[in-house]
N, C-alpha and C positions, 0 to 999 in steps of 0.2 A: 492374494488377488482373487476376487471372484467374478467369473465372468458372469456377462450379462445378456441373458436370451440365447437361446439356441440358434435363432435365425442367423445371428451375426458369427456364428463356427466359421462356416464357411470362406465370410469376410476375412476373418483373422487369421485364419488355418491355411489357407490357401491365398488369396486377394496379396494380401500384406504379411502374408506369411514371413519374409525376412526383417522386414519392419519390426514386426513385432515381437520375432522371436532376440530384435535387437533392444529392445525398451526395455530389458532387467538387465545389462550389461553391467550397469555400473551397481547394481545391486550385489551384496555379501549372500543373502538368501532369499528363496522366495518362495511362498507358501500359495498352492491353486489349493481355491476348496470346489465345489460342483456350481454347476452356474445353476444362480438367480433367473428362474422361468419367466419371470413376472407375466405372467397367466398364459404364457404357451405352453402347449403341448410338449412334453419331453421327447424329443429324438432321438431314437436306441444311437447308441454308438458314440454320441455325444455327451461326454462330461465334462469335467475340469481336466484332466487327466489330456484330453484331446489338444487343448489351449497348452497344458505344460509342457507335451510333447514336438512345440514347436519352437518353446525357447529352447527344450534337449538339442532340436534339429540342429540350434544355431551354434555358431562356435563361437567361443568364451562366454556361454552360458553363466551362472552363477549357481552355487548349491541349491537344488527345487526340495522339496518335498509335498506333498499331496496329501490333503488332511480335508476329506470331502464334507464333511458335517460341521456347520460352526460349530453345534456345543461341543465340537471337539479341539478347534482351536485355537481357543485361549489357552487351555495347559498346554498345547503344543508348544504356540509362539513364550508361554514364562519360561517354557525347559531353554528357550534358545536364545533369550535376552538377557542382554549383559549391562552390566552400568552403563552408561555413554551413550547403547545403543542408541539410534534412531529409526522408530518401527511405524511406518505407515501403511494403513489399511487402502486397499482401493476395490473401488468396485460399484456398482449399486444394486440396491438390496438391503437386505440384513446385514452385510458386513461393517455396516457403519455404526451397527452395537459394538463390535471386539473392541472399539479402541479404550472405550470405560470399561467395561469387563476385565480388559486386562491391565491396567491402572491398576485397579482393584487387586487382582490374582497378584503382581506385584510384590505392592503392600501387604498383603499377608504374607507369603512367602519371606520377604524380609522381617517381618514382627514376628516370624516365627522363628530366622538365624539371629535373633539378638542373646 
């Protein structure tokens, strides 16, 4: 998940904080990378870390982990995909590259266990 604007922390952290930290419930894992500025100014104290510390808030959370640089993940999410999986990306921004990228990471990875 990557969030989007700094301005909308607030919103989500606080606002609809239960809300939201219910919306990966039904999720197995969930990966925050740093949010998508889309041309705002950065916020000390606000990162993706902020966002994921509100699904921690909530009870029956799902496993999070924190992987703040896309180039960083695609190997993350191949290390954590399994056959069957179902891995969807959300967000806006760049994170709408991982989902061929990691197709891709995949695929190799299995032409390399053959």
């Amino acid at each position: 998940f990557q969030p989007h604007r700094y301005s909308r922390a607030s919103l989500f952290c606080n606002v609809l904080h239960d809300e939201f930290g219910a919306a990966f419930d039904q999720a197995d894992t969930v990966t925050f990378m740093d949010v998508f500025s889309a041309g705002e100014v950065p916020v000390p104290g606000i990162t993706g870390k902020t966002f994921l510390q509100v699904v921690l808030d909530h009870e029956g959370h799902p496993e999070t982990h924190y992987v703040p640089r896309r180039i960083d993940v695609v190997s993350h999410m191949a290390q954590l995909a399994q056959p069957g999986d179902l891995v969807i990306t959300m967000g806006a921004g760049d994170v709408t590259a991982i989902g061929g990228q990691l197709v891709e990471e995949l695929e190799e990875l299995e032409g390399r266990d053959r």
